[in-house]
N, C-alpha and C positions, 0 to 999 in steps of 0.2 A: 169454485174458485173464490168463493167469498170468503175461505179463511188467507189466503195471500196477504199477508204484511210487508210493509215498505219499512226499508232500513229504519227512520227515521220514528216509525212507530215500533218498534224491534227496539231500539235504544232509551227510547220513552220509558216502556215495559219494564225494563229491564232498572232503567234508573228509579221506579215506581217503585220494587221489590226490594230492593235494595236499602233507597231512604225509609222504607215500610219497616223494617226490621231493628226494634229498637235495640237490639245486640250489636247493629253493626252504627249505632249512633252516637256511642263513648265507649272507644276501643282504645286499651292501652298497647302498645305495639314497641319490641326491644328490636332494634336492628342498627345497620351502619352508613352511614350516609354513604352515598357516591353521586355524580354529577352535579355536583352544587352547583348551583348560579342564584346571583343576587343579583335582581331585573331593578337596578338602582333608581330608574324612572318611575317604575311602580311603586320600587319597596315591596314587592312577591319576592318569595324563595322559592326555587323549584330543584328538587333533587330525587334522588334515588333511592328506594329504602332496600337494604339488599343483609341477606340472612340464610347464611348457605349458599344452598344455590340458585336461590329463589329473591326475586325481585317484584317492586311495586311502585308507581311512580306517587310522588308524592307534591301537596301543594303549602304553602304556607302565606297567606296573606297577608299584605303591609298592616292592616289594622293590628291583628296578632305580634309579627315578624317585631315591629318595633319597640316591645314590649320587653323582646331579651334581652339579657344581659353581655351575654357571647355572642359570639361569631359563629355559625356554625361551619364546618371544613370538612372537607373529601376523606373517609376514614374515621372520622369521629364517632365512638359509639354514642347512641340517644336511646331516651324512651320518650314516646311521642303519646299525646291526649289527642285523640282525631276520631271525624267519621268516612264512615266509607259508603263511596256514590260513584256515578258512572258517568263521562263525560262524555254525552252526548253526540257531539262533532264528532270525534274520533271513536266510538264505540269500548271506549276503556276504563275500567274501572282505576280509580287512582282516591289518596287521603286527603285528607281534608282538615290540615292539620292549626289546632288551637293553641294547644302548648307543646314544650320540648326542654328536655331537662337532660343533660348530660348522664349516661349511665357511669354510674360506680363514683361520680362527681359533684358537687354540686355546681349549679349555672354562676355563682357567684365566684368561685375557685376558679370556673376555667375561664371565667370574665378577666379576672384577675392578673390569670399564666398568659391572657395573651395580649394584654394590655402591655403587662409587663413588659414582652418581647419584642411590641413595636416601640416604645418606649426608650426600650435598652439600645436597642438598634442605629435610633438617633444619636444617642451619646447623652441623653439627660442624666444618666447614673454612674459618668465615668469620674471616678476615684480623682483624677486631675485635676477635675472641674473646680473640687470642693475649696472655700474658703475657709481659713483661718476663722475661729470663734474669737471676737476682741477680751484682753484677759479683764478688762476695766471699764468697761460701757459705762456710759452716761447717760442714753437715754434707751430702754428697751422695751420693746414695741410687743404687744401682744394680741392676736388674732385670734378668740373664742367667744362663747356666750357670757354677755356680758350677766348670764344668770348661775348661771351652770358652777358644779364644784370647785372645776381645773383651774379657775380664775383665782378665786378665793386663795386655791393651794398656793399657785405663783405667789401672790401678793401675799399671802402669810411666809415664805419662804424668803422671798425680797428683801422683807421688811427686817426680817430677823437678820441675817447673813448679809445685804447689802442695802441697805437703807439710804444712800448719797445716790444711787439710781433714780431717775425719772421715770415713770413705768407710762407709756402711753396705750390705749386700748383703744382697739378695733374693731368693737360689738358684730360678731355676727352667727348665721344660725350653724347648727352643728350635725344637724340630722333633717332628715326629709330632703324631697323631690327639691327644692329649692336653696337647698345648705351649698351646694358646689358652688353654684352663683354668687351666692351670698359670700363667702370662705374665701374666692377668686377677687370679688370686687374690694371687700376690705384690706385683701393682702397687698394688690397693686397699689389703692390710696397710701397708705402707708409705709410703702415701701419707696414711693416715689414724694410725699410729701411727709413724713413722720418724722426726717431728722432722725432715724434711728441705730445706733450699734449694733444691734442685733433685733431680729425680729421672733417671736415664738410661737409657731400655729399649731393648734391641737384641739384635743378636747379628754373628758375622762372614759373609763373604760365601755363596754356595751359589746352586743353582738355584732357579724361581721357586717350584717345589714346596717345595723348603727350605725357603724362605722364607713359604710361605704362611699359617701359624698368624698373623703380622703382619698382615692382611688380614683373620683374623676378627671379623663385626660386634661383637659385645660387646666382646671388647676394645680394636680401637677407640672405641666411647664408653667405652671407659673412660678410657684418653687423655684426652678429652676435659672429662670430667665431674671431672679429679684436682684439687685444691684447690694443689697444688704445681706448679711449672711443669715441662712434662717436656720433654726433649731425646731425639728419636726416633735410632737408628741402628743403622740394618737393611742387613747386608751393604755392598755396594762402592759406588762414588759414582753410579754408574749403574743401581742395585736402587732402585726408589721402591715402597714400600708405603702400604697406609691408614691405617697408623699415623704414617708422615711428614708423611700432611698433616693429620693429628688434633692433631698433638702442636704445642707451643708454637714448638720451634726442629725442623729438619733438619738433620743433620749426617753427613755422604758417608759415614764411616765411624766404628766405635765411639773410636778414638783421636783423630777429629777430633773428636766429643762430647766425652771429656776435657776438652781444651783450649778449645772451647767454653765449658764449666762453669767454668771456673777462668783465675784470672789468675796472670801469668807472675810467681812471686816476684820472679825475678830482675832483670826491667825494672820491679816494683814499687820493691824497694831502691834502683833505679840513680834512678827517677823520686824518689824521698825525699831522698836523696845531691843532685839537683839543686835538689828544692826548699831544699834543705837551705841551701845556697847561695845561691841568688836570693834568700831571707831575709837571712843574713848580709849580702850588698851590698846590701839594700835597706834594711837597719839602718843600716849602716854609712852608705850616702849620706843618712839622713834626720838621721840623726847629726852628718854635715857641715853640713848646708843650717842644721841649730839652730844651729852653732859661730858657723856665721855670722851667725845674725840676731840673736845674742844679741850679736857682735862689733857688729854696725852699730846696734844699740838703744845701747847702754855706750859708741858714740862719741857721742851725741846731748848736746847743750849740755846737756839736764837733770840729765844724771848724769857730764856732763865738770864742769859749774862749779853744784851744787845752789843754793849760796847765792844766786846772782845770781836765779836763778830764785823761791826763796823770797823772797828783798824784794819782788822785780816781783808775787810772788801779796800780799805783806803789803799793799805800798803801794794795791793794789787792792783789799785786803780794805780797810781803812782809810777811805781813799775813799768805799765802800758805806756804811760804820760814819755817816762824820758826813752822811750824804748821806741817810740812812734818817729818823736823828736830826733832820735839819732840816725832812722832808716828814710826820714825825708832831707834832713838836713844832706847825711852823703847823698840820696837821690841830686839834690840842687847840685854840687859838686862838681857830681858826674856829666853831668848836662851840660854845666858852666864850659866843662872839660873839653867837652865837644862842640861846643858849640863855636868854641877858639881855635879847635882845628880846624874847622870846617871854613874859618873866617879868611884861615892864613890858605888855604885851598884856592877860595874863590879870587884873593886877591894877588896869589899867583898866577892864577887864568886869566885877569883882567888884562887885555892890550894895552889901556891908556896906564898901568901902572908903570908899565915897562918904559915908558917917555919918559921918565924921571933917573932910569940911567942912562942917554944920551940918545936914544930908539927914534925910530921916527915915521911917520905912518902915509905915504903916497895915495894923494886920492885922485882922481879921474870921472870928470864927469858925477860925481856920487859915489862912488865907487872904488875900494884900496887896489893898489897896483901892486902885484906880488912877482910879476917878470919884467923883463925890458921889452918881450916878444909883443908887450900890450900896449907899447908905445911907439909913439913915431914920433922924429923931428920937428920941432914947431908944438908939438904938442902942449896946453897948459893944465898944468897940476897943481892941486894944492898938498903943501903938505905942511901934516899935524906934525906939532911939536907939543913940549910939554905944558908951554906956558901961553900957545896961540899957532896962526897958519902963518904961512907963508904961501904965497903964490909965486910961482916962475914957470919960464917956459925951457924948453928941453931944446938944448942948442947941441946936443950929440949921444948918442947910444953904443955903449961898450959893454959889451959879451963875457961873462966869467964865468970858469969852473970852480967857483969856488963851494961848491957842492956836488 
């Protein structure tokens, strides 16, 4: 019974042969992820390596893990740099993995494609976003190595093409572990204190690694978020970075940014010089066309011969004159006319006129007495006459038809 082994020395054993075998201590291995998880506390990876029908579980360490570039995802093919050993606790062998390179891809590419995606997803690259490039800047702002070629190009391009520009510079690095930072911190200064028209971040050409700091998330929202319009240009016309599609414009190269930013003095002067021109003949011909109307107005009878025209206005003012004169004067007439009927009307309706042919007007109390029914015996009246009253009193009443 003394060869009896305990699990535990069973798995020892067995991890002993295993780490003993320096074939199985740098293994390259092609297969497709499944189970991903990203133990975000650790920073481990832990997935599935699966290849037909056959599977192996696999580990990846935060020390390694943090080192890539991509994301790795469920379905993704990879080729993996690992060794293989046996986990103890659980009795299973499983990788051990150092590196991880995208199969058929490179780690930078599909860095790249999925950056991209989340990126996109936000709306940092929607076509609506983009600002207007100003056509006439005054002061433009430039984000590169204040050593580097792409500087030089701008500033030789500026200087030729649009010289009355301010050019302001924002020295920063362009490559290495430290360029994103660097690239992000100048852009913001400058964007928020530079005074600037336009802004130009870039750098000259290189490989993708070169170029990769342009591809860092923050800095591209930074791009994005700048209150200044920025014109991207990163390497040659065939380098596309995420900061070319963050940014307002794209331009192939930093010399074509330049001229991008700015307009051509020189076809500015030449387009002045013309307008300059089509002004003068277009003076010049409105200046004719008056000579002339003012020629054909000064030939017109009214100011070839004014007097004849002035009688023809008198004799028609004149005309007016006794023609006014004879439809007011009849107006007064008419009036008069009426007004002397109207007079002999009223003063036949007058009672007191009628006292003046022998009439005479019975009053009572205040009041004219038109019956005998409204008097009595004893009663005292006054009555109007034409020329004053009388008063009496009624010493008898007599009743007549004589109506």
């Amino acid at each position: 019974m003394n060869n009896v082994l305990t699990v535990s020395q069973l798995n020892r054993y067995v991890k002993s042969v295993l780490d003993g075998d320096f074939r199985l201590q740098d293994v390259l291995l092609k297969g497709e992820i499944s189970n991903f998880v990203n133990h975000y506390r650790s920073g481990h990876f832990y997935f599935t390596l699966k290849e037909g029908g056959c599977a192996v579980k696999a580990v990846m360490f935060a020390s390694y893990a943090k080192s890539l570039l991509f994301e790795p995802e469920d379905g993704m093919a990879v080729i993996l740099r690992c060794s293989v050993s046996l986990y103890e606790r659980d009795g299973s062998y499983q990788l051990y993995v150092y590196e991880m390179q995208p199969d058929g891809k490179g780690s930078l590419q599909v860095a790249f494609e999925q950056l991209y995606r989340k990126l996109e997803s936000k709306g940092l690259f929607a076509q609506e976003n983009k600002r207007p490039i100003p056509r006439f800047p005054k002061r433009i702002g430039v984000v590169t190595s204040e050593t580097g070629a792409a500087l030089q190009d701008i500033l030789n391009i500026l200087s030729r093409r649009y010289p009355i520009a301010t050019v302001v510079l924002a020295p920063a690095l362009v490559q290495g572990s430290e360029a994103p930072a660097s690239l992000t911190a100048s852009l913001r200064q400058l964007d928020e204190f530079g005074d600037c028209d336009v802004i130009i971040i870039g750098r000259g050409g290189g490989s993708m690694e070169d170029l990769w700091c342009f591809n860092d998330e923050q800095l591209v929202m930074q791009v994005a978020a700048c209150s200044t319009p920025v014109i991207s240009a990163v390497g040659h016309e065939t380098d596309f970075t995420l900061c070319d599609y963050a940014a307002d414009l794209r331009a192939p190269t930093p010399s074509a940014a330049a001229e991008l930013a700015s307009a051509n003095i020189n076809e500015l002067l030449q387009g002045l010089d013309d307008m300059t021109a089509r002004i003068d003949t277009a003076v010049r011909m409105n200046f004719q066309k008056k000579e002339q109307r003012f020629a054909a107005v000064c030939a017109k009878s009214c100011f070839a011969e004014p007097k004849r025209l002035v009688d023809n206005y008198t004799k028609k003012l004149e005309y007016f004159e006794k023609s006014i004169q004879f439809h007011v004067k009849n107006a007064i007439i008419r009036k008069q006319e009426a007004l002397t009927l109207q007079k002999a009307r009223l003063e036949a309706l007058n009672p007191i006129a009628r006292l003046k042919n022998g009439y005479s007007i019975a009053m009572k109390d205040g009041h004219s007495v038109s019956s005998v029914k409204e008097v009595s015996v004893g009663d005292k009246l006054a009555i109007r006459l034409q020329d004053g009253t009388v008063y009496a009193e009624v010493a008898g009443i007599e009743e007549s038809n004589l109506l």
